[in-house]
MIZADO-159745 format. One record per atom (N, C-alpha, C): residue in one letter; x negated, y, z. Coordinates in steps of 0.05 Angstrom, whole numbers, plus 5000, padded with zeros to 4 digits. Layout:
N
[a [X Y Z]]
...
END
This chain:
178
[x [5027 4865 4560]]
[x [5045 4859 4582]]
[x [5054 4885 4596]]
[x [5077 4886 4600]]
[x [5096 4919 4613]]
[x [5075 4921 4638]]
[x [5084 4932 4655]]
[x [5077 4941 4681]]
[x [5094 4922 4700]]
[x [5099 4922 4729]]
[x [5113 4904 4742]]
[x [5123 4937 4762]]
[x [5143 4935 4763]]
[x [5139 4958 4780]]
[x [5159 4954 4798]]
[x [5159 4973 4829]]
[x [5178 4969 4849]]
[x [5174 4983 4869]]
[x [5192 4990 4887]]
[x [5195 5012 4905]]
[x [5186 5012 4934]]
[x [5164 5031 4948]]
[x [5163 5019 4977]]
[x [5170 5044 4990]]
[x [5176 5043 5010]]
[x [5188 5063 5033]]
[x [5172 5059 5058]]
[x [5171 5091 5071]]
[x [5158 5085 5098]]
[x [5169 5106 5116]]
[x [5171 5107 5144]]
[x [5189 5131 5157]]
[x [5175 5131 5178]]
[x [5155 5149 5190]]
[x [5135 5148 5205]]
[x [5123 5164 5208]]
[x [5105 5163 5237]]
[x [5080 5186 5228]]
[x [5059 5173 5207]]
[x [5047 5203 5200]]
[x [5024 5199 5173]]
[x [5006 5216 5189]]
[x [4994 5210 5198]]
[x [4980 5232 5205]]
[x [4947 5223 5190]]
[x [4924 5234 5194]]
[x [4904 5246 5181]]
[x [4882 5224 5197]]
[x [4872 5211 5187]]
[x [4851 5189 5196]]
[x [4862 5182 5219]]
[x [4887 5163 5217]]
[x [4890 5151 5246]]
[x [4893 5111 5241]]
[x [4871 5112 5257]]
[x [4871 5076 5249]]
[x [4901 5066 5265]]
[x [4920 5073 5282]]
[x [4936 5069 5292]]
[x [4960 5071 5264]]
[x [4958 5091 5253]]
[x [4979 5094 5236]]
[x [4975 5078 5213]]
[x [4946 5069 5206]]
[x [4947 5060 5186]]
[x [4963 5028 5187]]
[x [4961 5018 5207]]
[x [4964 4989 5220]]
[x [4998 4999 5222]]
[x [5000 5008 5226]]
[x [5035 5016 5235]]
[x [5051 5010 5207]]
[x [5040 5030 5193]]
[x [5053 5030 5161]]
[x [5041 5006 5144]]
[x [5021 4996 5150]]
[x [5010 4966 5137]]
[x [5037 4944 5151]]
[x [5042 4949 5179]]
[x [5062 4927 5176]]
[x [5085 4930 5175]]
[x [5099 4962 5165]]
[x [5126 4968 5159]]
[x [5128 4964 5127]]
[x [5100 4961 5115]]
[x [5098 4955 5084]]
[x [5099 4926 5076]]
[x [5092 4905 5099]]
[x [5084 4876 5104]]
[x [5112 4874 5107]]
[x [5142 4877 5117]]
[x [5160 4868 5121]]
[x [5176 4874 5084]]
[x [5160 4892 5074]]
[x [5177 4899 5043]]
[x [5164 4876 5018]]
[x [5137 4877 5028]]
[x [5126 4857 5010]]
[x [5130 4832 5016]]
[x [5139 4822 5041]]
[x [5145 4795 5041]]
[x [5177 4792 5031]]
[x [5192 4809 5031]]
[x [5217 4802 5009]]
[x [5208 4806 4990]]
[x [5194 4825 4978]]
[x [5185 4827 4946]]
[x [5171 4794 4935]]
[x [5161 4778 4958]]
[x [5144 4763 4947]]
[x [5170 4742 4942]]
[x [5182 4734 4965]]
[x [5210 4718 4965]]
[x [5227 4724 4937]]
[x [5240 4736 4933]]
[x [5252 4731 4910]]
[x [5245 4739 4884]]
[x [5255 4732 4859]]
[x [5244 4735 4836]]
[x [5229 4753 4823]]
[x [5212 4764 4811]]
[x [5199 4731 4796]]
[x [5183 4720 4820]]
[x [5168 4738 4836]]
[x [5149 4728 4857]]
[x [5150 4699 4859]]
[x [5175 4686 4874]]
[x [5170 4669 4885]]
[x [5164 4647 4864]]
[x [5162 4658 4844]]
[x [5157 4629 4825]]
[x [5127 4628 4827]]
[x [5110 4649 4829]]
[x [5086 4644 4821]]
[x [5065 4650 4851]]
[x [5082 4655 4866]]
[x [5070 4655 4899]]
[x [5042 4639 4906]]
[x [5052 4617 4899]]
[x [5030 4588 4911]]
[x [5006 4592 4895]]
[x [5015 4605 4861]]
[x [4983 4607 4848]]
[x [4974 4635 4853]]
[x [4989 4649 4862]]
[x [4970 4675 4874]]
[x [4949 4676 4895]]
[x [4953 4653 4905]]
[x [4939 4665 4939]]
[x [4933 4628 4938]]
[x [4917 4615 4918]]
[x [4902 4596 4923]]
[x [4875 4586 4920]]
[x [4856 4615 4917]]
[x [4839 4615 4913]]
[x [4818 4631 4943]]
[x [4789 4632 4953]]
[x [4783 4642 4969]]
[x [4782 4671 4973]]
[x [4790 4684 4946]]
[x [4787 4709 4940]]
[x [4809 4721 4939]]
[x [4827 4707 4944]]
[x [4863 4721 4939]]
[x [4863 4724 4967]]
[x [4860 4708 4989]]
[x [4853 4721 5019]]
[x [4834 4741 5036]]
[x [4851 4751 5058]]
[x [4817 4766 5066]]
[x [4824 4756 5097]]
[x [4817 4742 5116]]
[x [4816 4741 5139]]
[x [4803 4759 5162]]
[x [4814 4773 5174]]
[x [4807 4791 5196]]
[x [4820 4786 5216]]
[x [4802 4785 5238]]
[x [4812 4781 5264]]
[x [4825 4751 5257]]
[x [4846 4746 5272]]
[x [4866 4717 5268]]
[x [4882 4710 5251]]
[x [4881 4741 5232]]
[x [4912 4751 5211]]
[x [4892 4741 5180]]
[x [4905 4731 5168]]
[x [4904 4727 5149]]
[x [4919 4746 5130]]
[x [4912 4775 5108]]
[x [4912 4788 5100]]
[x [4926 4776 5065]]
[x [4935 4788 5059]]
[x [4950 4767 5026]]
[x [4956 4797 5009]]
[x [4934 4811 4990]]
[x [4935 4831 4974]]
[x [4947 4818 4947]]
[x [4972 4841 4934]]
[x [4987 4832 4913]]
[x [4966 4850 4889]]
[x [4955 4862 4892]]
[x [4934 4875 4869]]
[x [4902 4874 4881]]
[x [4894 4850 4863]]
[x [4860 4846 4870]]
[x [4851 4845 4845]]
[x [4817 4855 4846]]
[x [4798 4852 4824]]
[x [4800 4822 4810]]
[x [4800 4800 4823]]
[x [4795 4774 4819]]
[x [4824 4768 4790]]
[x [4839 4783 4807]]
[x [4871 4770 4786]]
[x [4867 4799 4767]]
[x [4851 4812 4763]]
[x [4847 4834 4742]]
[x [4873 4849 4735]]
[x [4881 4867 4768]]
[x [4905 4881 4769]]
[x [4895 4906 4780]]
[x [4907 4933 4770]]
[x [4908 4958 4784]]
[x [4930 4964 4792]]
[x [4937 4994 4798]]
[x [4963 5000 4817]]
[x [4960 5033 4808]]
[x [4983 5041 4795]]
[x [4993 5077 4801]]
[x [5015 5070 4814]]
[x [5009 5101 4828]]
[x [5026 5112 4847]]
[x [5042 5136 4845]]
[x [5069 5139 4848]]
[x [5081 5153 4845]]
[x [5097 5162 4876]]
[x [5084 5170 4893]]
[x [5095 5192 4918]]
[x [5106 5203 4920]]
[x [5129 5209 4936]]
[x [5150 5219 4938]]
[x [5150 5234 4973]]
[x [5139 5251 4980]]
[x [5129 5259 5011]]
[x [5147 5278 5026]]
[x [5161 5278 5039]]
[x [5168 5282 5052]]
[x [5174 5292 5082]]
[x [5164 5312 5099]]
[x [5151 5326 5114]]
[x [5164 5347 5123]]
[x [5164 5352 5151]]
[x [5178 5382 5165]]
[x [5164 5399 5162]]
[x [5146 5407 5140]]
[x [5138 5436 5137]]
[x [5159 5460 5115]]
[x [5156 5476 5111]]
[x [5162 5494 5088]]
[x [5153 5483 5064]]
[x [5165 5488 5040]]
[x [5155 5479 5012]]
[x [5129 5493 5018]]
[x [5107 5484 5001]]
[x [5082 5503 4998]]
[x [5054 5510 5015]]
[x [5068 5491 5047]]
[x [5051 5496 5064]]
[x [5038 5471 5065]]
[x [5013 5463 5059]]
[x [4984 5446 5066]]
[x [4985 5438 5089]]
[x [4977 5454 5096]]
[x [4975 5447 5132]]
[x [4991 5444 5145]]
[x [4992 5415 5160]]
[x [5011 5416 5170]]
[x [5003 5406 5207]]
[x [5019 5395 5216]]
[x [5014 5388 5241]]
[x [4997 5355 5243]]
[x [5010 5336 5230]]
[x [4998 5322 5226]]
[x [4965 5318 5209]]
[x [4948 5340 5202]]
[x [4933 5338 5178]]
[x [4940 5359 5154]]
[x [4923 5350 5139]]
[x [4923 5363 5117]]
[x [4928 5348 5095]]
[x [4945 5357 5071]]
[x [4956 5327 5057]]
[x [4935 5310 5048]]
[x [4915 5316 5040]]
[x [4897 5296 5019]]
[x [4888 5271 5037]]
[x [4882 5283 5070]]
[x [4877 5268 5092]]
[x [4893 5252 5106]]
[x [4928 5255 5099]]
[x [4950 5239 5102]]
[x [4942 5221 5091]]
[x [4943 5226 5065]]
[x [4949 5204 5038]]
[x [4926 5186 5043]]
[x [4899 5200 5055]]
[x [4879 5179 5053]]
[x [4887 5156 5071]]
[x [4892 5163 5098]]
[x [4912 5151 5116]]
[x [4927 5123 5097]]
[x [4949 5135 5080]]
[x [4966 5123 5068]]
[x [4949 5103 5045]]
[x [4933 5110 5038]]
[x [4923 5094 5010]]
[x [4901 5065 5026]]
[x [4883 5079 5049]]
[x [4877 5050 5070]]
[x [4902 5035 5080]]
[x [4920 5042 5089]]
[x [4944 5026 5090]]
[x [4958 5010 5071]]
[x [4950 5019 5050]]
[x [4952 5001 5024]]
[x [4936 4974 5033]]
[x [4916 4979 5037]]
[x [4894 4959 5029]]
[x [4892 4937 5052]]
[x [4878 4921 5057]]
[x [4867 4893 5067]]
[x [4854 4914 5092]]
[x [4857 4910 5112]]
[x [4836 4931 5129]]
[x [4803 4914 5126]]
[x [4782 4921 5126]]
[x [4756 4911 5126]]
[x [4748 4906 5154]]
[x [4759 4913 5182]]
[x [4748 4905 5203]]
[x [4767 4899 5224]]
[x [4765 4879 5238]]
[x [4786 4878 5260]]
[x [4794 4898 5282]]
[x [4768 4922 5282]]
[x [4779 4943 5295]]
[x [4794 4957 5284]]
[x [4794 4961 5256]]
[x [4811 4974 5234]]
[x [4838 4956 5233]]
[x [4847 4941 5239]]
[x [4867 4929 5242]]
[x [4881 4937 5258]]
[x [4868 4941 5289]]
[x [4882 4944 5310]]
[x [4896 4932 5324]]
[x [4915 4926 5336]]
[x [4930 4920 5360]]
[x [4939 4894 5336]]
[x [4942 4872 5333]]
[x [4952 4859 5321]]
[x [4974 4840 5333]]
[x [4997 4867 5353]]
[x [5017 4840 5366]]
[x [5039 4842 5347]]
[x [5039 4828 5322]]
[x [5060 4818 5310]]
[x [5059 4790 5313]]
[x [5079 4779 5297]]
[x [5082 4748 5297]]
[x [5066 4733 5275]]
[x [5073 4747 5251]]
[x [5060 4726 5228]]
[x [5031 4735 5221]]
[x [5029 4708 5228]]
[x [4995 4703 5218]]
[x [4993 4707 5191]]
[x [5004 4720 5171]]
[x [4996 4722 5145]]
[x [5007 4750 5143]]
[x [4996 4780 5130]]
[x [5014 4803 5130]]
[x [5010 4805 5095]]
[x [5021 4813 5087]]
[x [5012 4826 5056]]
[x [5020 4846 5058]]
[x [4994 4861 5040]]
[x [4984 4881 5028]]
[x [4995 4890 4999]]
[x [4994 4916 4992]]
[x [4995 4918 4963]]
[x [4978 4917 4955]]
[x [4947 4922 4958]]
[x [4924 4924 4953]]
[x [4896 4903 4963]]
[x [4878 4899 4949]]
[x [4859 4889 4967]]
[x [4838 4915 4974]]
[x [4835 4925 4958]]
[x [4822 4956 4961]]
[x [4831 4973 4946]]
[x [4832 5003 4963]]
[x [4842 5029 4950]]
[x [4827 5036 4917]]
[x [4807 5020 4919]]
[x [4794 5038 4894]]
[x [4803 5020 4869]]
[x [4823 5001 4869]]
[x [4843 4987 4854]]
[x [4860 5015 4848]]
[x [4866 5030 4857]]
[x [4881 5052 4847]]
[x [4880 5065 4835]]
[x [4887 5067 4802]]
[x [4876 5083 4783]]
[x [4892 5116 4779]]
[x [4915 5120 4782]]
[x [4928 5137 4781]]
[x [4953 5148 4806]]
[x [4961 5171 4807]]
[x [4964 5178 4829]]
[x [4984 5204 4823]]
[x [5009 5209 4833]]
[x [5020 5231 4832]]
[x [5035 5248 4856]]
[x [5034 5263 4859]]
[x [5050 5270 4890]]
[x [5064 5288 4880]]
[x [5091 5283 4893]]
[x [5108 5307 4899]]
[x [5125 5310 4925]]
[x [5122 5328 4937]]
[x [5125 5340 4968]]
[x [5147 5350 4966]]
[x [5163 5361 4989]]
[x [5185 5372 4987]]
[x [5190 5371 5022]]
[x [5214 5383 5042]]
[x [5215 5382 5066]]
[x [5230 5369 5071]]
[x [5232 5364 5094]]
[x [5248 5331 5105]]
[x [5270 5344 5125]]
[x [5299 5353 5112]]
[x [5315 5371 5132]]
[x [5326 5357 5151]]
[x [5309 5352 5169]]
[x [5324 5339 5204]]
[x [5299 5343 5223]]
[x [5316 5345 5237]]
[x [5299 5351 5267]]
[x [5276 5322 5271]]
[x [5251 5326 5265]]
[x [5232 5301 5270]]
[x [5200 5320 5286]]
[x [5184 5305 5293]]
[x [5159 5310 5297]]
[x [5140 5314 5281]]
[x [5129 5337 5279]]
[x [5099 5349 5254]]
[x [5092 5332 5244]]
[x [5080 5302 5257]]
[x [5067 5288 5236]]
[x [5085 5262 5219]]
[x [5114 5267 5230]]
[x [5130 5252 5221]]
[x [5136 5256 5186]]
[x [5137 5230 5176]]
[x [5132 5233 5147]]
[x [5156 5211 5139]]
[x [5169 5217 5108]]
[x [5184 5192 5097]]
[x [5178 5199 5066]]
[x [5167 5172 5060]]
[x [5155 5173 5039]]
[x [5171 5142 5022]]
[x [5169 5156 4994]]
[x [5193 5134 4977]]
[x [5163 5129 4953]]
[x [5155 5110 4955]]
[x [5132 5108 4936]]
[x [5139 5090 4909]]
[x [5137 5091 4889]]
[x [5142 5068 4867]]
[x [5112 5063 4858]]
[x [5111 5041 4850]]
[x [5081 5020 4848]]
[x [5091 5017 4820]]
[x [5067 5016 4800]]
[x [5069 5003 4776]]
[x [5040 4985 4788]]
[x [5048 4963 4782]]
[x [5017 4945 4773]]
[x [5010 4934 4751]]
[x [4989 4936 4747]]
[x [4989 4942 4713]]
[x [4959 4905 4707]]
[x [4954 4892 4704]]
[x [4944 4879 4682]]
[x [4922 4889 4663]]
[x [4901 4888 4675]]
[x [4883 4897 4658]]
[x [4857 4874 4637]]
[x [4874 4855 4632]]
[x [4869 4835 4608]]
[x [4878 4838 4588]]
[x [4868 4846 4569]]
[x [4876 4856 4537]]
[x [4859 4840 4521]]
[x [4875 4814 4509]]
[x [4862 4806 4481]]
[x [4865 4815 4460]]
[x [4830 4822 4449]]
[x [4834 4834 4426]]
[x [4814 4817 4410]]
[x [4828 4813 4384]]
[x [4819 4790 4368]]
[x [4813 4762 4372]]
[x [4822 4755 4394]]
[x [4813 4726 4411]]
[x [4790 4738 4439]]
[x [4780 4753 4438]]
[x [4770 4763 4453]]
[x [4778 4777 4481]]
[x [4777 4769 4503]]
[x [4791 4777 4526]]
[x [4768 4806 4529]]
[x [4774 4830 4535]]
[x [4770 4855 4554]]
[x [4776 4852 4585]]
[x [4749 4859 4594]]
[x [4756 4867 4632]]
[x [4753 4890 4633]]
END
């Protein structure tokens, strides 16, 4: 079975272990995945994704809805695209240091594990989706950086990410592989 793949975008700060940011970009990612889930193919197979106790994660009052979990035997590469007011070449930046962004970014992927890790939860829908149920669903990983030419703030970031999710059920001989 191919890969499923598709594009997410985020325009924000990234900054470096911030539970604030992570919650920010979890629900600027929650408004892309709920169109992704709405039209095709998604919406055909919606109702059997998320009808089991393990396709949910409930935190706090929000009901959490990850499109790549262990249970449905799915992973996720990443292909980054970063974007940032520093000079080509420079690490350090105002916001963090990149590996500490991205960590930022890759919990924002995921289901948060605690309602303080959630944060401020004044949105409207009681259901957000996730691309992930956990980061360590992420098998592969690429970055490429470059500078972001407009006047923004150090930890201000725009990042163009493409998701493959990949299917890791392979019958071989009648025999299913996990």
């Amino acid at each position: 079975m191919s890969p499923l793949r598709f594009t997410l975008s985020y325009r924000g700060p990234l900054r470096a272990d911030s539970a604030k940011d992570k919650q920010h970009i979890r629900l600027c990612l929650h408004n892309q995945l709920k169109m992704l889930w709405s039209g095709s193919p998604f919406d055909k197979f919606h109702n059997h994704h998320f009808t089991d106790a393990q396709s949910k994660k409930l935190v706090g009052k929000v009901t959490y809805l990850p499109l790549v979990r262990k249970s449905n035997r799915l992973i996720a590469e990443l292909d980054i695209f970063l974007l940032r007011n520093e000079m080509p070449g420079r690490i350090i930046v105002g916001g963090g240091d990149i590996d500490n962004r991205l960590k930022t970014l890759f919990d924002a992927f995921r289901c948060p594990q605690s309602a303080g890790e959630a944060g401020s939860q004044s949105h409207t829908d009681s259901e957000i989706y996730t691309l992930l149920e956990d980061d360590s669903l992420i098998t592969a990983v690429r970055v490429t950086t470059d500078r972001l030419l407009e006047r923004c703030e150090p930890e201000e970031a725009l990042l163009i990410v493409r998701v493959s999710v990949i299917p890791i059920n392979f019958p071989i001989g009648g025999i299913e592989i996990a």
